[in-house]
Biopython code that builds the backbone (N, CA, C, O; Angstrom):
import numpy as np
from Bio.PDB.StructureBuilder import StructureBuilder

atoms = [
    (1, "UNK", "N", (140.143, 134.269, 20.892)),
    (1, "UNK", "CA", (140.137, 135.077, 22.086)),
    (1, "UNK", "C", (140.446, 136.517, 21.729)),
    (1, "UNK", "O", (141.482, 136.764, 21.113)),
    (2, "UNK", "N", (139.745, 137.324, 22.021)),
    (2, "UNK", "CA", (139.765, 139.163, 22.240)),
    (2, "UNK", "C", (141.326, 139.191, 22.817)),
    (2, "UNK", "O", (141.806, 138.372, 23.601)),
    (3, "UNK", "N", (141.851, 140.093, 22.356)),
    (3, "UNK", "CA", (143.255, 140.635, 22.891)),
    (3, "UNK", "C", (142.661, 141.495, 24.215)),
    (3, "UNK", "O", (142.951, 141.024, 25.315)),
    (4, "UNK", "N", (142.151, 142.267, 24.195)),
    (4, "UNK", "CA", (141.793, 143.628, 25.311)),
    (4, "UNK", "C", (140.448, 144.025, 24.966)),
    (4, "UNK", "O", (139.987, 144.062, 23.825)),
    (5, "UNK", "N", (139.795, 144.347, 26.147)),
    (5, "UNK", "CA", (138.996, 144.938, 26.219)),
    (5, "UNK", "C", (139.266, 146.084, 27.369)),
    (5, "UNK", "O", (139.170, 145.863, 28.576)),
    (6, "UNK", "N", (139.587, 147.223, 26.837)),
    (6, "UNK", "CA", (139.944, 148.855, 27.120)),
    (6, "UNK", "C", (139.397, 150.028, 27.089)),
    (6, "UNK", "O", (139.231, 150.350, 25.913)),
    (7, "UNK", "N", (139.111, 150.661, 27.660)),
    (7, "UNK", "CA", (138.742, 151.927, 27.436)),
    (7, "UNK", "C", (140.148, 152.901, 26.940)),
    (7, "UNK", "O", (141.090, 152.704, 27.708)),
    (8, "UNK", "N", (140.429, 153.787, 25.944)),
    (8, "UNK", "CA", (141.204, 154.032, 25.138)),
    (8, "UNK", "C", (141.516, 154.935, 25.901)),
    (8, "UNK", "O", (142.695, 155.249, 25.739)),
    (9, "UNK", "N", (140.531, 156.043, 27.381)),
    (9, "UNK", "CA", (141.516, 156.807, 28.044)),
    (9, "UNK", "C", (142.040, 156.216, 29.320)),
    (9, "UNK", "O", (142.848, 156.889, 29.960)),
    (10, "UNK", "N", (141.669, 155.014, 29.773)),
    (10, "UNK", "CA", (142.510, 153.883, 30.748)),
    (10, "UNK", "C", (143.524, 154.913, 31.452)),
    (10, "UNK", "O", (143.298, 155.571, 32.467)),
    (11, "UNK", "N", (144.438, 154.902, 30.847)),
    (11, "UNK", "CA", (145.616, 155.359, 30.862)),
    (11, "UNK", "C", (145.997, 157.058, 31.369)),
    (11, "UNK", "O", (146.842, 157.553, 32.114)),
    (12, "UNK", "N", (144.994, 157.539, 30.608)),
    (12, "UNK", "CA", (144.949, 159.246, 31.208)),
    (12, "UNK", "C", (144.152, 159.459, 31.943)),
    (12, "UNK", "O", (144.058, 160.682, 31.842)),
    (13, "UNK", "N", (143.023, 158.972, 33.105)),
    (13, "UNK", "CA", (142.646, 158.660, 34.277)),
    (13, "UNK", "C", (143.021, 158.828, 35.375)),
    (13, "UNK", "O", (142.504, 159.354, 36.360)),
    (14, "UNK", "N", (144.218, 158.233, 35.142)),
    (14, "UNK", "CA", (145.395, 157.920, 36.837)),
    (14, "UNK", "C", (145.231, 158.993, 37.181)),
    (14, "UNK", "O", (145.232, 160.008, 36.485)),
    (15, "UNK", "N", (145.046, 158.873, 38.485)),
    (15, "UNK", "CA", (145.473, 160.215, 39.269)),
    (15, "UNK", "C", (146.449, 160.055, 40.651)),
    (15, "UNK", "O", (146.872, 161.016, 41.293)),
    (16, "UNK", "N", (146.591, 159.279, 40.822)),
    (16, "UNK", "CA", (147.956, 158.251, 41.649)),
    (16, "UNK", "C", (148.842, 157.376, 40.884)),
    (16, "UNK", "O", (148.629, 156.525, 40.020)),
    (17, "UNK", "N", (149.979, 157.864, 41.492)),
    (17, "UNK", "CA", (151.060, 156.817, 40.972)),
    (17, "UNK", "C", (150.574, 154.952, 40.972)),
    (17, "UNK", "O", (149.449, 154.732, 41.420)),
    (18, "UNK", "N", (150.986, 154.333, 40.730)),
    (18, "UNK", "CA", (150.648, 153.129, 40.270)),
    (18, "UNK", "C", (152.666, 152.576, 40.778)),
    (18, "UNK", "O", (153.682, 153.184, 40.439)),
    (19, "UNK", "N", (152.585, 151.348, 41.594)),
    (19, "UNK", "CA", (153.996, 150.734, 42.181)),
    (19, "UNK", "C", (153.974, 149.464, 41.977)),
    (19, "UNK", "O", (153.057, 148.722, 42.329)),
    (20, "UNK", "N", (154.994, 149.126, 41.387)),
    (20, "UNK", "CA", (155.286, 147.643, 41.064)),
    (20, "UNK", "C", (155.633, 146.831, 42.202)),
    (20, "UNK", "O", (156.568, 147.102, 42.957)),
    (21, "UNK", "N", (154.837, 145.788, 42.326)),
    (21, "UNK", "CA", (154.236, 145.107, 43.752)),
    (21, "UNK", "C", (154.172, 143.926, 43.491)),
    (21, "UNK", "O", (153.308, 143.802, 42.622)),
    (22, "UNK", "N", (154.703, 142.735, 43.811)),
    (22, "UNK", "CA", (154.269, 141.176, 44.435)),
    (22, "UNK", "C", (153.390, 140.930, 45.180)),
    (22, "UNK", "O", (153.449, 141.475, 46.282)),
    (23, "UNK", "N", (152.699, 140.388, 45.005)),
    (23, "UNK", "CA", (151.492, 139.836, 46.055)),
    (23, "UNK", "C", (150.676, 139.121, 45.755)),
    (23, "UNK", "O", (150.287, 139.416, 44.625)),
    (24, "UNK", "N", (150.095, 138.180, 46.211)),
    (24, "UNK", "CA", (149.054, 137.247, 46.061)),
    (24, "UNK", "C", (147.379, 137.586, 46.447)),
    (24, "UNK", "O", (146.994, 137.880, 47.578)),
    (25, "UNK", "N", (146.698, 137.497, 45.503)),
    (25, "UNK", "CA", (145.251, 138.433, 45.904)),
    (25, "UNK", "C", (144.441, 137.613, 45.846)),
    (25, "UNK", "O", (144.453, 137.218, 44.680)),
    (26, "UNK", "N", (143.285, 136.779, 46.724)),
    (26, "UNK", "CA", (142.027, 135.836, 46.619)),
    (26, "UNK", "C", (141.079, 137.193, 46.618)),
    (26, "UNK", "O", (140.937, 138.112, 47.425)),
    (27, "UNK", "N", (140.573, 136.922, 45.493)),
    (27, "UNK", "CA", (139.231, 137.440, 45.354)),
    (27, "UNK", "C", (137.829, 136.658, 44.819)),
    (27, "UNK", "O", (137.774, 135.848, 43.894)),
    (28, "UNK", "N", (136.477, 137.232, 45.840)),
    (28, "UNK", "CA", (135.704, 136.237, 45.369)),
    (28, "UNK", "C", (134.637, 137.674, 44.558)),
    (28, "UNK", "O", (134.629, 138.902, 44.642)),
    (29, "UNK", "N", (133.978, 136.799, 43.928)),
    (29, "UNK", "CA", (132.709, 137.635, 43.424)),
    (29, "UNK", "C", (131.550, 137.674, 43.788)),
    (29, "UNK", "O", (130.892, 136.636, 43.854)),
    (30, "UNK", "N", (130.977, 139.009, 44.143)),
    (30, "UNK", "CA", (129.841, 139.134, 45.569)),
    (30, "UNK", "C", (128.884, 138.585, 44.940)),
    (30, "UNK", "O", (128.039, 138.114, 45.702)),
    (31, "UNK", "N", (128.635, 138.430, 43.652)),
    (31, "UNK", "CA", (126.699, 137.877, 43.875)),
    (31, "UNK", "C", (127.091, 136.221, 44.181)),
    (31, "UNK", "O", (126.844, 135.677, 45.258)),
    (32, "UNK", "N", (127.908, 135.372, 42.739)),
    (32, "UNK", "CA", (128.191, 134.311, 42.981)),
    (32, "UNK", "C", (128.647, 133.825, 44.449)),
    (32, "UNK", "O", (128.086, 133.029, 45.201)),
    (33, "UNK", "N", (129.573, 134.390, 44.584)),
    (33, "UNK", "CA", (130.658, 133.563, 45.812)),
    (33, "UNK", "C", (131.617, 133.119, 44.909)),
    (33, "UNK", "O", (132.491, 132.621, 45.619)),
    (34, "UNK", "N", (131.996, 133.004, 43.575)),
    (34, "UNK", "CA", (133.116, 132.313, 43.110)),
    (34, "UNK", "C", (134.281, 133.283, 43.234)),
    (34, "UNK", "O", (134.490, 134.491, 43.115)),
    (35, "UNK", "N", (135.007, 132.049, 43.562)),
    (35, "UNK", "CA", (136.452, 132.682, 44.205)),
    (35, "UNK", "C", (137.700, 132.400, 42.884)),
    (35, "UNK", "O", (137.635, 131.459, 42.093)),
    (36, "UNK", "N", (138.536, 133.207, 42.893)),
    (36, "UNK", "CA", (139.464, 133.022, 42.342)),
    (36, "UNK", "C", (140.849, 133.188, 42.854)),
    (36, "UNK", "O", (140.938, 133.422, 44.059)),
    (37, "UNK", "N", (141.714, 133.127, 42.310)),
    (37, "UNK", "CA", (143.560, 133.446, 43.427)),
    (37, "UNK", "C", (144.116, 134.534, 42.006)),
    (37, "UNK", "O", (143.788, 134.370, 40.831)),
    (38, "UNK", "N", (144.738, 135.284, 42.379)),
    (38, "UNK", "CA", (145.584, 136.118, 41.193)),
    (38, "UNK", "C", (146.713, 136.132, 42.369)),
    (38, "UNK", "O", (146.909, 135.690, 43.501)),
    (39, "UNK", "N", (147.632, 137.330, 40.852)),
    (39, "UNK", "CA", (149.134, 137.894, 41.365)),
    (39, "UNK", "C", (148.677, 139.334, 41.036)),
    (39, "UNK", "O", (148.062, 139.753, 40.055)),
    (40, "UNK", "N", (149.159, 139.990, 42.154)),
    (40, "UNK", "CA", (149.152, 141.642, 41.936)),
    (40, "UNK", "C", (150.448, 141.978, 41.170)),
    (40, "UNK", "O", (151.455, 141.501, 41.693)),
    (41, "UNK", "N", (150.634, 142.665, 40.096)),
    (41, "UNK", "CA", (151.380, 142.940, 39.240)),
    (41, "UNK", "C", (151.519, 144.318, 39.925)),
    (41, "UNK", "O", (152.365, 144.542, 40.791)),
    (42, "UNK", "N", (150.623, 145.227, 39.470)),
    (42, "UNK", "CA", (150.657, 146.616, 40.292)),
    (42, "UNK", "C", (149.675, 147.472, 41.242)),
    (42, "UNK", "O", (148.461, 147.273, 41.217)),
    (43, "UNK", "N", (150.043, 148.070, 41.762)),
    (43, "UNK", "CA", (148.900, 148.335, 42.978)),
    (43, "UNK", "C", (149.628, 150.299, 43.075)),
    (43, "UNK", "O", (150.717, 150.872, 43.079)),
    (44, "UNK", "N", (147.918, 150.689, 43.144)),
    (44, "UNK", "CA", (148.476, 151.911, 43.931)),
    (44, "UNK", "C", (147.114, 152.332, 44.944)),
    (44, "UNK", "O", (146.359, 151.406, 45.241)),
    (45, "UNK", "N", (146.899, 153.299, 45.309)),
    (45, "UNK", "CA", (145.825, 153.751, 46.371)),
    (45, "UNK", "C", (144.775, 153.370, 46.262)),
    (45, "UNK", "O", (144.069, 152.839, 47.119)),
    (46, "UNK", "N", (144.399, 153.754, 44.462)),
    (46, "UNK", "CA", (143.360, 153.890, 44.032)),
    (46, "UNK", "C", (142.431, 151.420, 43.584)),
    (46, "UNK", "O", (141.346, 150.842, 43.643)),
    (47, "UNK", "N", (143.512, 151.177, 43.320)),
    (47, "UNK", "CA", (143.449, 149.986, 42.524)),
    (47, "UNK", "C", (144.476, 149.061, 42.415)),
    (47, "UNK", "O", (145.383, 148.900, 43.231)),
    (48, "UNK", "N", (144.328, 148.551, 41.537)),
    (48, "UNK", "CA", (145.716, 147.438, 41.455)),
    (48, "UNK", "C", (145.337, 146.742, 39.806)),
    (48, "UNK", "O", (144.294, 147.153, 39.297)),
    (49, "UNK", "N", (145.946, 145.995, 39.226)),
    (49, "UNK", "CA", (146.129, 145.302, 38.606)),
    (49, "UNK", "C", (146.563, 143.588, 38.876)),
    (49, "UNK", "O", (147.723, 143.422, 39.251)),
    (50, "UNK", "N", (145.765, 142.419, 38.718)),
    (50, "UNK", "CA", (145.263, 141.201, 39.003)),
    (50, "UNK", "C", (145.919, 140.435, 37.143)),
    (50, "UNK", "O", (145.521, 140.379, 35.979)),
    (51, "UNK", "N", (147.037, 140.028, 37.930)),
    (51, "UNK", "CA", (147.171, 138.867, 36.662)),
    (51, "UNK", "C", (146.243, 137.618, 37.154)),
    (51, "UNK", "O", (146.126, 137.272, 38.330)),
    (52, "UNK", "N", (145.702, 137.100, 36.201)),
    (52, "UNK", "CA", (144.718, 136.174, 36.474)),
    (52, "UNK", "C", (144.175, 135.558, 34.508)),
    (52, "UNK", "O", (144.123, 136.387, 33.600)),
    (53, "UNK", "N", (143.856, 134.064, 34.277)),
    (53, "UNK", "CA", (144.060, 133.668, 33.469)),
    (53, "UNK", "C", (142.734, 133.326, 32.744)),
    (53, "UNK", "O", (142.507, 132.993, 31.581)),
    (54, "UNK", "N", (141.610, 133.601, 34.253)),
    (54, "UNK", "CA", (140.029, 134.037, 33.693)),
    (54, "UNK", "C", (139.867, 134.874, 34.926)),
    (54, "UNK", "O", (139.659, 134.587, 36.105)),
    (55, "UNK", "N", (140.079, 136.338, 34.082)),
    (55, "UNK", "CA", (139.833, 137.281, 34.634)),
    (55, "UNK", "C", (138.184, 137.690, 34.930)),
    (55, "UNK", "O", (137.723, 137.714, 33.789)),
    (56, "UNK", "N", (137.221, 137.975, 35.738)),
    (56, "UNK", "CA", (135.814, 138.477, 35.729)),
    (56, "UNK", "C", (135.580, 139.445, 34.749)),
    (56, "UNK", "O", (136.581, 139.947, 34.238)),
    (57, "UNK", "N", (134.124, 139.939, 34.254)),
    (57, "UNK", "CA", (134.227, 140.851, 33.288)),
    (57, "UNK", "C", (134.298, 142.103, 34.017)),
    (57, "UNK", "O", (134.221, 142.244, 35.238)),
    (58, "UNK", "N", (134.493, 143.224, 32.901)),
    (58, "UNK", "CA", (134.094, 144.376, 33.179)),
    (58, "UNK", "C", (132.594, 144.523, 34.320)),
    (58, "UNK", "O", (131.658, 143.724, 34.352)),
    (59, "UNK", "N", (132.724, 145.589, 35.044)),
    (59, "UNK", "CA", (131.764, 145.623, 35.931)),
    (59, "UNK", "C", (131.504, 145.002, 37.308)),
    (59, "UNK", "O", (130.832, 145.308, 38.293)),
    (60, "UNK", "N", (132.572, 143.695, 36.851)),
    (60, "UNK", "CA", (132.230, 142.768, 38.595)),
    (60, "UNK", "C", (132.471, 143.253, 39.526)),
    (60, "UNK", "O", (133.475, 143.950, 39.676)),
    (61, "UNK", "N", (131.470, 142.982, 40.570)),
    (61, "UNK", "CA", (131.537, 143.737, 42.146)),
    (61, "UNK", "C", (132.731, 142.604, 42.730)),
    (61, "UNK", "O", (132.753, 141.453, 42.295)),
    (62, "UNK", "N", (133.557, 143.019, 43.609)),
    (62, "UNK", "CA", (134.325, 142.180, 44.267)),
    (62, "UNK", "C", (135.000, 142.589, 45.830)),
    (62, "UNK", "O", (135.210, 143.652, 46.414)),
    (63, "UNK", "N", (135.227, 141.008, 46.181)),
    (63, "UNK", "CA", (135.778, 141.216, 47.718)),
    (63, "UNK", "C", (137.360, 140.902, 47.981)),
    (63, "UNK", "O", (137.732, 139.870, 48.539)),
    (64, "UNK", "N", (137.822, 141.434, 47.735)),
    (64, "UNK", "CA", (139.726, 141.005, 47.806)),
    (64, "UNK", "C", (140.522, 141.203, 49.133)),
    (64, "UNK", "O", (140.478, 142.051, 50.024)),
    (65, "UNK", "N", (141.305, 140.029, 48.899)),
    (65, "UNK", "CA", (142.511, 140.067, 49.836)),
    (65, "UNK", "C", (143.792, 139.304, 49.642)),
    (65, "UNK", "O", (144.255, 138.170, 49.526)),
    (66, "UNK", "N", (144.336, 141.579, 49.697)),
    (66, "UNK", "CA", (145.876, 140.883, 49.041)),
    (66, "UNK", "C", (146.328, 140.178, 50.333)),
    (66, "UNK", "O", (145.680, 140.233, 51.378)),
    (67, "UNK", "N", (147.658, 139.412, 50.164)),
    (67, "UNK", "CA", (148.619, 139.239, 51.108)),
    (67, "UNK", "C", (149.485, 139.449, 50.606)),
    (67, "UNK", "O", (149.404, 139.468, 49.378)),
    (68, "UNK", "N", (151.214, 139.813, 51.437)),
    (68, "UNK", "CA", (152.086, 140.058, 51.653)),
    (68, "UNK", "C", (152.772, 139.318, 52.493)),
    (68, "UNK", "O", (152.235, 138.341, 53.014)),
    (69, "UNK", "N", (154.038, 139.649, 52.759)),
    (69, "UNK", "CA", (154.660, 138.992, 53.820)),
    (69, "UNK", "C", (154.252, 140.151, 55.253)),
    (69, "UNK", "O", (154.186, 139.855, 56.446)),
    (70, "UNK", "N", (154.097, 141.091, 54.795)),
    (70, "UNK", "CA", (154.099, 142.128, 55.883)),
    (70, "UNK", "C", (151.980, 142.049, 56.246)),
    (70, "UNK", "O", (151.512, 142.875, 57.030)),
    (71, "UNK", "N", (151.514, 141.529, 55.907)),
    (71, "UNK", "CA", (150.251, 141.397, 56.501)),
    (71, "UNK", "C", (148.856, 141.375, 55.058)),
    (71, "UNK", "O", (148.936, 141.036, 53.877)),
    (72, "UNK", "N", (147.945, 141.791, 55.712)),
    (72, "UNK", "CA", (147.045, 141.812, 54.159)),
    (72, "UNK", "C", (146.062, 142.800, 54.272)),
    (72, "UNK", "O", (145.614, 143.300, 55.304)),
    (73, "UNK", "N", (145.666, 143.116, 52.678)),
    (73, "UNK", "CA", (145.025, 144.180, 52.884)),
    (73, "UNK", "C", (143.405, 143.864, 52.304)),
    (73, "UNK", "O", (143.486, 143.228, 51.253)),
    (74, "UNK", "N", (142.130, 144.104, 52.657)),
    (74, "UNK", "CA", (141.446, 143.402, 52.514)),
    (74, "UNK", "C", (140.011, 145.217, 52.309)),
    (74, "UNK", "O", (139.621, 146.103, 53.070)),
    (75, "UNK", "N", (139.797, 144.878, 51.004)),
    (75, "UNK", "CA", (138.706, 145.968, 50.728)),
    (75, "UNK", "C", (137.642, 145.272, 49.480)),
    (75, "UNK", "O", (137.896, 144.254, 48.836)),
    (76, "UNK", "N", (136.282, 146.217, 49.342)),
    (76, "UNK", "CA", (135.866, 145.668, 48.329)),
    (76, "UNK", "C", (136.190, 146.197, 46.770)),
    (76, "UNK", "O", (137.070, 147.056, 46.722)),
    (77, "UNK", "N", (135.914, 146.013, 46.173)),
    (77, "UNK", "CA", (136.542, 146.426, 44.514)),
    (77, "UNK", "C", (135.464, 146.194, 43.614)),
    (77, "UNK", "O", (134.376, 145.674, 43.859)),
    (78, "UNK", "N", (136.067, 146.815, 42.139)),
    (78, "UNK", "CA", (135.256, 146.706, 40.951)),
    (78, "UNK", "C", (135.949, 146.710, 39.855)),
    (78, "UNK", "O", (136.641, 147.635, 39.431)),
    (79, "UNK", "N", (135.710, 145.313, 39.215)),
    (79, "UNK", "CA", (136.519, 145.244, 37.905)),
    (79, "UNK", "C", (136.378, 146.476, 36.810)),
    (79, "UNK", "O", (135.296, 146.416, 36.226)),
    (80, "UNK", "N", (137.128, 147.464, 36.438)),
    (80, "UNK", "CA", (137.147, 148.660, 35.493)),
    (80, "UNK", "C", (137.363, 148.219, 33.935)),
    (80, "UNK", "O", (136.561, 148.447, 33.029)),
    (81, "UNK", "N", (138.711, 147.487, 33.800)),
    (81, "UNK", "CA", (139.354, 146.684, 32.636)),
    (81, "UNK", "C", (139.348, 145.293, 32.548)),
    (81, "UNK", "O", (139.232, 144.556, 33.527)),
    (82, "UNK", "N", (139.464, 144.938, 31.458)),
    (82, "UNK", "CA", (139.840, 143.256, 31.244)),
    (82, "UNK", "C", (141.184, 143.262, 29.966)),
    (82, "UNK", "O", (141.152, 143.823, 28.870)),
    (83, "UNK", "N", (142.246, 142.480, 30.539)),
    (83, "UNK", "CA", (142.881, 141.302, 29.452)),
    (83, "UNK", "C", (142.556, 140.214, 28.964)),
    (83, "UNK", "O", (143.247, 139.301, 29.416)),
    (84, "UNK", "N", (141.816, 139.903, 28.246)),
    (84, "UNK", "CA", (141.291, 138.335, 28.421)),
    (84, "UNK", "C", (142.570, 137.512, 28.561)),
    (84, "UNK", "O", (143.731, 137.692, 28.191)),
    (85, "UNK", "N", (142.113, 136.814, 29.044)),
    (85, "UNK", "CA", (143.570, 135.169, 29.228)),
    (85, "UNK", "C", (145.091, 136.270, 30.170)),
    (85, "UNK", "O", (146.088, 135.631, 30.506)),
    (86, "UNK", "N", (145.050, 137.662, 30.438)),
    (86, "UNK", "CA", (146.213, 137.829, 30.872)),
    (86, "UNK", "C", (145.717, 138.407, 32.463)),
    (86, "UNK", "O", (146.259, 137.953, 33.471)),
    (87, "UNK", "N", (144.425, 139.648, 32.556)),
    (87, "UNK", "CA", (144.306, 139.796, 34.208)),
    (87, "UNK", "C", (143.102, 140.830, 33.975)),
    (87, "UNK", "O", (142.318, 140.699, 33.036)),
    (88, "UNK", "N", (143.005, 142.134, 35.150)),
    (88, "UNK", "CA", (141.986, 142.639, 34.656)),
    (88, "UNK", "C", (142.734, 143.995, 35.743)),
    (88, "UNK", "O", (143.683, 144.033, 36.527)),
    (89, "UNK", "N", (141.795, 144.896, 35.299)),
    (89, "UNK", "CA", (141.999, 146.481, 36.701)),
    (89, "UNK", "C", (140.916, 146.132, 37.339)),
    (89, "UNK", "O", (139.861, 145.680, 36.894)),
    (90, "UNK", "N", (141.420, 146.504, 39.014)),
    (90, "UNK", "CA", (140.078, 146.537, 39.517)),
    (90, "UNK", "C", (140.646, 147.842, 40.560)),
    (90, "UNK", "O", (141.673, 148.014, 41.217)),
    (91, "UNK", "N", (139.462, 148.593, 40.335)),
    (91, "UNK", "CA", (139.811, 149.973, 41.523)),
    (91, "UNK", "C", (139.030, 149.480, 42.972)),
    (91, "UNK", "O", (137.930, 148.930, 42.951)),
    (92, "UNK", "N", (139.573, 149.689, 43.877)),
    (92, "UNK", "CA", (138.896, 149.580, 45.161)),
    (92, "UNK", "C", (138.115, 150.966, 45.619)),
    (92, "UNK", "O", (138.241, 152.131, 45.242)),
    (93, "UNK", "N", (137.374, 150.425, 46.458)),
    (93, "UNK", "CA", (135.724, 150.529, 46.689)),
    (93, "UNK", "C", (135.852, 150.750, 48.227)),
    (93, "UNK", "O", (135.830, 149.831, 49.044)),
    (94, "UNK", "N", (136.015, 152.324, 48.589)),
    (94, "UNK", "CA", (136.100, 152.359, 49.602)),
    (94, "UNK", "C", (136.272, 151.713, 51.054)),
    (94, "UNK", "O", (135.615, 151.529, 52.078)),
    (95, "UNK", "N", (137.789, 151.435, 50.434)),
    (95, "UNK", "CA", (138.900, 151.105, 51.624)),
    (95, "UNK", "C", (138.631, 152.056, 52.834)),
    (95, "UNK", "O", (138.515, 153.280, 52.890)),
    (96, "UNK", "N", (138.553, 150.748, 54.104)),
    (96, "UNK", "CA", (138.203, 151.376, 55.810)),
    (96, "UNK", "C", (139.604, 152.042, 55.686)),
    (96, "UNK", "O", (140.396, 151.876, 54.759)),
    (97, "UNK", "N", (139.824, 153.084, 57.151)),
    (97, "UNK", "CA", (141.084, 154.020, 57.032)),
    (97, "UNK", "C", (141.930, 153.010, 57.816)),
    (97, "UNK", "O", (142.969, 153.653, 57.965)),
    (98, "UNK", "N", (142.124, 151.835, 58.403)),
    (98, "UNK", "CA", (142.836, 151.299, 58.648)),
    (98, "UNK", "C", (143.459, 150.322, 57.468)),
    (98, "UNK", "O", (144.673, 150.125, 57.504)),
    (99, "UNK", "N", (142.637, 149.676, 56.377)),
    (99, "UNK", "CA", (143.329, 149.073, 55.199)),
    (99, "UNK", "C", (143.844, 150.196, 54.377)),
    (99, "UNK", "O", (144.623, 149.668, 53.583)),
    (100, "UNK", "N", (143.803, 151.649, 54.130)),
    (100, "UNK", "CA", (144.747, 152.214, 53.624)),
    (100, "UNK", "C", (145.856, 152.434, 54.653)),
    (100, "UNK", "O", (146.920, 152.707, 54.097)),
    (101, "UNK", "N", (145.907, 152.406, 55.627)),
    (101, "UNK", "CA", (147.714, 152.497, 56.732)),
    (101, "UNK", "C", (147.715, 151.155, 56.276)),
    (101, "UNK", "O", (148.903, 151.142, 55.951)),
    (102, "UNK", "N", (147.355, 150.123, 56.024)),
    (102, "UNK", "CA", (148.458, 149.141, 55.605)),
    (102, "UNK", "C", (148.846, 149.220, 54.162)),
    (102, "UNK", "O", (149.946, 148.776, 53.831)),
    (103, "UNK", "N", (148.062, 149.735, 53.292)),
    (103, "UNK", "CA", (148.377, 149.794, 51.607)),
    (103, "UNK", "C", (149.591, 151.189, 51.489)),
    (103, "UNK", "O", (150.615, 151.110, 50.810)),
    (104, "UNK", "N", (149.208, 152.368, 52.273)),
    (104, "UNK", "CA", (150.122, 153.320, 52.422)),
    (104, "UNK", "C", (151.421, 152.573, 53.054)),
    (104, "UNK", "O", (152.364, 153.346, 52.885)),
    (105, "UNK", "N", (151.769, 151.648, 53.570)),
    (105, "UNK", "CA", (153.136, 151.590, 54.418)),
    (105, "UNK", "C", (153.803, 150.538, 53.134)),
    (105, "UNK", "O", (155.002, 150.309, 52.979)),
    (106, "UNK", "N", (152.471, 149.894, 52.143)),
    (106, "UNK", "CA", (153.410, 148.733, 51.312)),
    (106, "UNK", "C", (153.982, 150.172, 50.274)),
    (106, "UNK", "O", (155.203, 150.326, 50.308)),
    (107, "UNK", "N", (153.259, 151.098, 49.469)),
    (107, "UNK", "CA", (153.105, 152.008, 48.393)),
    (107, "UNK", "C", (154.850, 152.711, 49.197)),
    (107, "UNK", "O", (155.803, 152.988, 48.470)),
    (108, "UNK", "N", (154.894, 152.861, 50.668)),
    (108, "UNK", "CA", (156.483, 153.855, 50.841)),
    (108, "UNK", "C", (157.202, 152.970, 50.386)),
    (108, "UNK", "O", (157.929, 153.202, 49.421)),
    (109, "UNK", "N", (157.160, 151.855, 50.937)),
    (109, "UNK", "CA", (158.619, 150.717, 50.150)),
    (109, "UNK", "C", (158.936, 149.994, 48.727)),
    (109, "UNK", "O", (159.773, 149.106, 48.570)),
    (110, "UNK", "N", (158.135, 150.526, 47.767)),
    (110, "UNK", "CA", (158.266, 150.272, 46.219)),
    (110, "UNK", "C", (158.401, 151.618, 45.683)),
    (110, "UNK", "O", (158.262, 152.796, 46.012)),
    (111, "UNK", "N", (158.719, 150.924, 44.754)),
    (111, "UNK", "CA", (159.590, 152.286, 43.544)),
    (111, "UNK", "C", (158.040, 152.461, 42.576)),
    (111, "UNK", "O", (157.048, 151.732, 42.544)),
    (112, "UNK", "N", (158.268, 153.393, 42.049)),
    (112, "UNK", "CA", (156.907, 153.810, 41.048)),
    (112, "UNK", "C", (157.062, 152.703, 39.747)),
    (112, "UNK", "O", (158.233, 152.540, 39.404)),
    (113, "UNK", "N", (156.286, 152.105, 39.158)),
    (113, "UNK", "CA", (156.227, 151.414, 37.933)),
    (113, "UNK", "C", (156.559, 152.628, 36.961)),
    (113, "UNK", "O", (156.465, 153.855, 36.983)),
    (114, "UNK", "N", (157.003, 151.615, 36.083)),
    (114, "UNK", "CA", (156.877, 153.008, 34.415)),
    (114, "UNK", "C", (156.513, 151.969, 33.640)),
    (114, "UNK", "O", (157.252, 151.757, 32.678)),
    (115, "UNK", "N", (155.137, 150.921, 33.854)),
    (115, "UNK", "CA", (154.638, 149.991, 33.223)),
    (115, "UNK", "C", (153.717, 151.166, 32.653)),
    (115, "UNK", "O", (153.542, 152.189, 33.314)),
    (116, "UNK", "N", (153.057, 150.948, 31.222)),
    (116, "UNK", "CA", (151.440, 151.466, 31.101)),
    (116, "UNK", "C", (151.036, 150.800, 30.771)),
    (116, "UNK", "O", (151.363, 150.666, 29.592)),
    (117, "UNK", "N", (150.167, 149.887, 31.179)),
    (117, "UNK", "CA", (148.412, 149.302, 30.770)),
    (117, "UNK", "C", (148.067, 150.058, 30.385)),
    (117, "UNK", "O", (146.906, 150.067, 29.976)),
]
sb = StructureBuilder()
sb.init_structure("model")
sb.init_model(0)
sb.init_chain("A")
sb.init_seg("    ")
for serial, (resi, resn, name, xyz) in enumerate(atoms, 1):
    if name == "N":
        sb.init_residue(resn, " ", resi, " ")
    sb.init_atom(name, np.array(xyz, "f"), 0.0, 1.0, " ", f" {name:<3s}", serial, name[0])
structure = sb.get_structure()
């Protein structure tokens, strides 16, 4: 098994903070329909990070929805990165302005990560 598959500026990209977040995310994949369940590790405006143990490849179009205890947030996405066997990045894909007031109200009540993927 591949350790990572990365783009080497990943990391100098960000242009939003990135918040260390719990949550449970079903996402399916738009051409298939295959569905999968992850854990959101981190999430910020832009994306999130999906622990997941067969992550989709690079490129997959996708339909997600996190939950929370406080409600769920539900946009489409695109896998950017892969971990093999550990999760993948996926940036979201123009979030309606009502699923960012719910991603903005989870992002006030967490502290910033000082994880780097």
């Amino acid at each position: 098994m591949g350790h990572s598959i990365v783009s080497p500026t990943c990391s100098t990209q960000r242009t939003v903070p990135r918040y260390t977040c719990v949550a449970v995310t079903e996402i399916v994949e738009s051409t298939s329909q295959t569905c999968i369940e992850g854990k959101i590790r981190e999430i910020s405006r832009k994306g999130c990070y999906v622990d997941s143990l067969n992550p989709f490849p690079v490129g997959t179009l996708l339909n997600l929805v996190i939950s929370r205890n406080q409600g769920s947030f539900a946009t489409k996405g695109k896998v950017i990165y892969v971990h093999e066997g550990f999760g993948m990045g996926v940036v979201f894909l123009d979030p309606t302005y009502n699923q960012l007031e719910i991603l903005d109200y989870w992002l006030a009540e967490h502290p910033r990560s000082t994880d780097a993927l």
